[in-house]
C-alpha positions as a Markdown table, in Angstrom:
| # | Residue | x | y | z |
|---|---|---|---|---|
| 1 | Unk | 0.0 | 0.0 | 0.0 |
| 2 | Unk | 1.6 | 3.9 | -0.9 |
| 3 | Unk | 1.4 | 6.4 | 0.6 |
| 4 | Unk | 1.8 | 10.1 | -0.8 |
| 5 | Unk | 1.9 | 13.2 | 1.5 |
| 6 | Unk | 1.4 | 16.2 | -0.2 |
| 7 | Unk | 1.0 | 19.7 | 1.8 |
| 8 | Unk | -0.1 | 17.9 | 5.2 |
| 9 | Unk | -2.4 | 15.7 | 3.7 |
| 10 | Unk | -1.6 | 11.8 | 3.9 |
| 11 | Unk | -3.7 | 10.0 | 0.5 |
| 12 | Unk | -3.0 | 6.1 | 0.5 |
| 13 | Unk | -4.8 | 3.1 | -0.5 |
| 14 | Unk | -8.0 | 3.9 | -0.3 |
| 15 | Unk | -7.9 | 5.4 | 2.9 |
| 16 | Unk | -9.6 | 9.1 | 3.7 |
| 17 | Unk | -7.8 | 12.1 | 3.3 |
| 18 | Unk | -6.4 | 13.4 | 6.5 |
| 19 | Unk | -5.2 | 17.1 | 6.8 |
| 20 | Unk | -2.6 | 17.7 | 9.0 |
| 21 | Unk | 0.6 | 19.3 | 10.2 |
| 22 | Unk | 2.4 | 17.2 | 11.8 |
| 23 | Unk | 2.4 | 14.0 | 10.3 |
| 24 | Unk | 5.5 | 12.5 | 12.9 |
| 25 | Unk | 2.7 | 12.9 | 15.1 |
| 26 | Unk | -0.2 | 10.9 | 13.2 |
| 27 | Unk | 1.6 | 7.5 | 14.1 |
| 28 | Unk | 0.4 | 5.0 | 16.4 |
| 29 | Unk | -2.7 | 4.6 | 18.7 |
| 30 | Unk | -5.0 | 8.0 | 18.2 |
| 31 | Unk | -3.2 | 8.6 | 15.2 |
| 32 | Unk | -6.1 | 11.3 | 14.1 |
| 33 | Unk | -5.5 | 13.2 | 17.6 |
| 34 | Unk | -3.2 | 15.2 | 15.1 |
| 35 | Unk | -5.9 | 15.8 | 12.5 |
| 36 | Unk | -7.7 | 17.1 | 15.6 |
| 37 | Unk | -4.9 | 19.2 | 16.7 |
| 38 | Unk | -4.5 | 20.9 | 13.8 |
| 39 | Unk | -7.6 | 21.8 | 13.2 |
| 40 | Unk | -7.8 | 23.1 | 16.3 |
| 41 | Unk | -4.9 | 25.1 | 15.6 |
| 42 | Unk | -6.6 | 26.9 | 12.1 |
| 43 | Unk | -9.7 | 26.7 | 14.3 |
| 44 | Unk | -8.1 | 28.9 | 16.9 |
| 45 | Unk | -6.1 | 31.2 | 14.7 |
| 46 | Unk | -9.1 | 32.1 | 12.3 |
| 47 | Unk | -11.9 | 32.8 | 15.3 |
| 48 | Unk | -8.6 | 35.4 | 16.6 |
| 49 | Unk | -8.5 | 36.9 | 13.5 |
| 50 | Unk | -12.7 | 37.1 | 13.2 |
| 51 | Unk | -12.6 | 38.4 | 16.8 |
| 52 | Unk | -10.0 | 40.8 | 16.5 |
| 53 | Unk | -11.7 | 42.0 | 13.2 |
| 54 | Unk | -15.0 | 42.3 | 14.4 |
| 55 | Unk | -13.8 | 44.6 | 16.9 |
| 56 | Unk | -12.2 | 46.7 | 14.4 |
| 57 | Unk | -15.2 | 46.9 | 12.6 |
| 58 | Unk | -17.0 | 47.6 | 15.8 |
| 59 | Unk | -14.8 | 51.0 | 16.2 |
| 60 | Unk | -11.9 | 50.0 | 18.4 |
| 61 | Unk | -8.8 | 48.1 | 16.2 |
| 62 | Unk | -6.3 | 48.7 | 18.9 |
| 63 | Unk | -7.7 | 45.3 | 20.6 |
| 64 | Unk | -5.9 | 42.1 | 20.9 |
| 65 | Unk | -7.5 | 39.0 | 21.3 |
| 66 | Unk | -7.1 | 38.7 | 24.7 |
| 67 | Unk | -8.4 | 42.5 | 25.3 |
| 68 | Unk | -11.9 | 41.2 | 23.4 |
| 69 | Unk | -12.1 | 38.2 | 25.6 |
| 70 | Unk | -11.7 | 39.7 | 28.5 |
| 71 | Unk | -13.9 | 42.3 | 27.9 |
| 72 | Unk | -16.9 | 40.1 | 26.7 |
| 73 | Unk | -16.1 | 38.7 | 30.0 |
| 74 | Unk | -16.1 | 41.1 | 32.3 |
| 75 | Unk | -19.4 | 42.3 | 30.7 |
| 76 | Unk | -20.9 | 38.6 | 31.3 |
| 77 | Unk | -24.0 | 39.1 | 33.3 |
| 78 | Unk | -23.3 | 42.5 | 34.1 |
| 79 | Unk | -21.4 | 41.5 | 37.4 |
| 80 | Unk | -18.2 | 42.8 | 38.8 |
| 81 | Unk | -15.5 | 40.0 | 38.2 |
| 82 | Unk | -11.9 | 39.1 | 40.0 |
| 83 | Unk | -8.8 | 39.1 | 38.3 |
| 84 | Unk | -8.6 | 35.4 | 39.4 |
| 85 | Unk | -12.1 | 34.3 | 38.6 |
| 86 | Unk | -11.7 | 36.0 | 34.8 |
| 87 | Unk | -8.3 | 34.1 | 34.5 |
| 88 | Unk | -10.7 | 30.8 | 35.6 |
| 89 | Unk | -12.9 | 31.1 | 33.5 |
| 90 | Unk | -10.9 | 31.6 | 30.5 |
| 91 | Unk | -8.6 | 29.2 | 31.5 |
| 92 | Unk | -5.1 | 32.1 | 31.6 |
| 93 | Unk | -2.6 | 30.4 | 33.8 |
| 94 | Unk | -0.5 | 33.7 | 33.4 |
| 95 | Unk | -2.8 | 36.8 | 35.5 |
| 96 | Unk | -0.1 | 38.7 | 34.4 |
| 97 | Unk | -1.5 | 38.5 | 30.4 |
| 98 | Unk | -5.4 | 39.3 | 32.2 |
| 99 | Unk | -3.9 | 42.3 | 34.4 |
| 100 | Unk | -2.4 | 44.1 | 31.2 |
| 101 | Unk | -5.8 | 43.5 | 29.4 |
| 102 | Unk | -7.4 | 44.8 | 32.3 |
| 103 | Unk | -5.2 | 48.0 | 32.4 |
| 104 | Unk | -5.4 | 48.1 | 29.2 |
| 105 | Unk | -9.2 | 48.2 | 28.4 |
| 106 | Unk | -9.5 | 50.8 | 31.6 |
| 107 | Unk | -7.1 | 53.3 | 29.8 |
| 108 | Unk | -8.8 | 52.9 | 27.2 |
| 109 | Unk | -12.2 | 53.7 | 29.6 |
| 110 | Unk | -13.9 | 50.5 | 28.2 |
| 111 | Unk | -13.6 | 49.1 | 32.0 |
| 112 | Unk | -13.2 | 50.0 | 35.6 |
| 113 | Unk | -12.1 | 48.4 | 38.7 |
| 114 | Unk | -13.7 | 48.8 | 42.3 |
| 115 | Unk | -12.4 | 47.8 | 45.1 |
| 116 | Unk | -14.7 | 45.8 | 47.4 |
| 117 | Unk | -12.5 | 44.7 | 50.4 |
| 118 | Unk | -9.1 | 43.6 | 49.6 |
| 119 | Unk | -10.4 | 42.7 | 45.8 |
| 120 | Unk | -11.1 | 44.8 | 42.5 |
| 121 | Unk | -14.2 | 43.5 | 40.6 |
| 122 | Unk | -14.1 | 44.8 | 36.7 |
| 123 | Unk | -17.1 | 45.9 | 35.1 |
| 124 | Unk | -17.4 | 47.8 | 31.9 |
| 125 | Unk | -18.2 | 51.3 | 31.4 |
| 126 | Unk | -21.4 | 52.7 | 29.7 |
| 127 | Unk | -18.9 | 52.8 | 26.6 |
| 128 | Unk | -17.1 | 49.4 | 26.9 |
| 129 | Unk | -21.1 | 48.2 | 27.3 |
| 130 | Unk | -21.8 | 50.4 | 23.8 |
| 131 | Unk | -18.7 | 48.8 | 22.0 |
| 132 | Unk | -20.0 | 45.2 | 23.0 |
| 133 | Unk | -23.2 | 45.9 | 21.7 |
| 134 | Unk | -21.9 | 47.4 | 18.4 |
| 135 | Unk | -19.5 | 43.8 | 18.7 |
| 136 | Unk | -22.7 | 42.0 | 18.4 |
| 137 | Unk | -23.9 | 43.9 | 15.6 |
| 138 | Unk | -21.5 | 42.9 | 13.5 |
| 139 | Unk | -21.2 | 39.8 | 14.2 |
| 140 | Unk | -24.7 | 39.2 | 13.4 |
| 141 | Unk | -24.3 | 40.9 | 10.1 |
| 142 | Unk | -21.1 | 39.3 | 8.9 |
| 143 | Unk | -20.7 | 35.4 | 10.5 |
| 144 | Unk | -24.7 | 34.9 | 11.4 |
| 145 | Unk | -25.8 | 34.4 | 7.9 |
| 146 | Unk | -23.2 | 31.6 | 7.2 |
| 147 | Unk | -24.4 | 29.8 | 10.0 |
| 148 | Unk | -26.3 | 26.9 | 7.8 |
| 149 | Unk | -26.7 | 23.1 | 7.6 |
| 150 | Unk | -25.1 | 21.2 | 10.9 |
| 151 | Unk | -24.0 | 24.2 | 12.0 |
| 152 | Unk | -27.2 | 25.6 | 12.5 |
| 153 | Unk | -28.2 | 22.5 | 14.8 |
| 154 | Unk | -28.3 | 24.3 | 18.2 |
| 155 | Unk | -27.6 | 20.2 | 19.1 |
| 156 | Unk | -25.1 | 19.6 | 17.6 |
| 157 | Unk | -23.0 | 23.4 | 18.7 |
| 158 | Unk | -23.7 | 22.2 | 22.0 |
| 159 | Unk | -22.2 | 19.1 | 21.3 |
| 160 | Unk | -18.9 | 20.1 | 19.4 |
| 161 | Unk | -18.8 | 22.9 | 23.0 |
| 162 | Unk | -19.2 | 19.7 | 25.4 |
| 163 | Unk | -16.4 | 18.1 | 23.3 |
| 164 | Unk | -13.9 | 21.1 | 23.4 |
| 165 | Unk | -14.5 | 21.3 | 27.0 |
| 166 | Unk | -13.9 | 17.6 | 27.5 |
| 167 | Unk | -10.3 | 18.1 | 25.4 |
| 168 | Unk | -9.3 | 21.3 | 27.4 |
| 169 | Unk | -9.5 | 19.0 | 30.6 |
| 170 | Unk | -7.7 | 16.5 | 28.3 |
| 171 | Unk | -5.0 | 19.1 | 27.4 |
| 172 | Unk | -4.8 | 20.5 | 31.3 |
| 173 | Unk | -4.7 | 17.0 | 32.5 |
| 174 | Unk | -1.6 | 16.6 | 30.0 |
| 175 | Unk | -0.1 | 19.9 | 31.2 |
| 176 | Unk | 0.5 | 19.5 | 34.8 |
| 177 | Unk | 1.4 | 15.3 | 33.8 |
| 178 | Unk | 4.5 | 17.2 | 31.4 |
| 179 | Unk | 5.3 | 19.4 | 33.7 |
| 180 | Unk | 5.9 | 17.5 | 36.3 |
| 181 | Unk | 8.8 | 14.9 | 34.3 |
């Protein structure tokens, strides 16, 4: 049986396509784990760019990823949030990356911190709240009219969301295992 590999995708004897990057890594049991891996990794890199887009388009281009993310979640159910509870909840080991967002998006007036105690809780301002809604604006112009076929199966989004958060645990799991050899 041959095999040809051609741009990251294996084609042999009548077996599927795969698309991958790493073929070294497609060997042995779970062998399309790296199938899944990459396309996590396009996955990842093209919501980033939509995100980061959007938000240009929004009025504010001088967000990063992280800045949007953290802002959607500090807005979350209109409720002050923690600097460790933010970092939770989008899994950030580093607070350090979350604290500069945070600073960050205050400068910029699109949040503000109040102590309560010995914490700050982050909400967003009347104008971070404006930018989020003109966010959702655009999003609902520009990527909710693709949304067709199995993708518009609320089912089966909530599925392929159960499954991501079953691999992040996977991943984590994998994380503290590596870093403790």
């Amino acid at each position: 049986m041959s095999e040809r590999k051609r741009d990251g995708i294996v084609e042999g004897g009548g077996e599927r396509l795969r698309i991958l990057s790493s073929a070294h890594l497609a060997t042995g049991p779970h062998a399309e784990l790296s199938e899944l891996e990459f396309g996590l990794i396009i996955a990842h890199n093209a919501f980033s760019r939509w995100v980061v887009r959007c938000m240009a388009a929004a009025g504010e281009a001088e967000l990063a990823i992280t800045d949007v993310l953290v802002l959607h979640h500090v807005h979350h159910r209109k409720r002050g949030k923690k600097l460790a509870d933010i970092c939770f909840t989008l899994n950030y080991e580093d607070t350090h990356v979350i604290n500069y967002s945070l600073k960050k998006l205050a400068g910029m007036g699109l949040v503000r911190g109040e102590k309560i105690g010995k914490e700050v809780f982050y909400a967003t301002t009347a104008e971070g709240a404006a930018l989020i809604e003109r966010f959702r604006d655009v999003r609902g112009r520009c990527l909710l009219p693709s949304i067709e076929g199995e993708l518009a199966d609320d089912a089966s989004l909530s599925d392929v969301a159960r499954r991501l958060r079953m691999l992040s645990g996977l991943y984590d799991q994998a994380a503290r295992a590596a870093s403790s050899l």
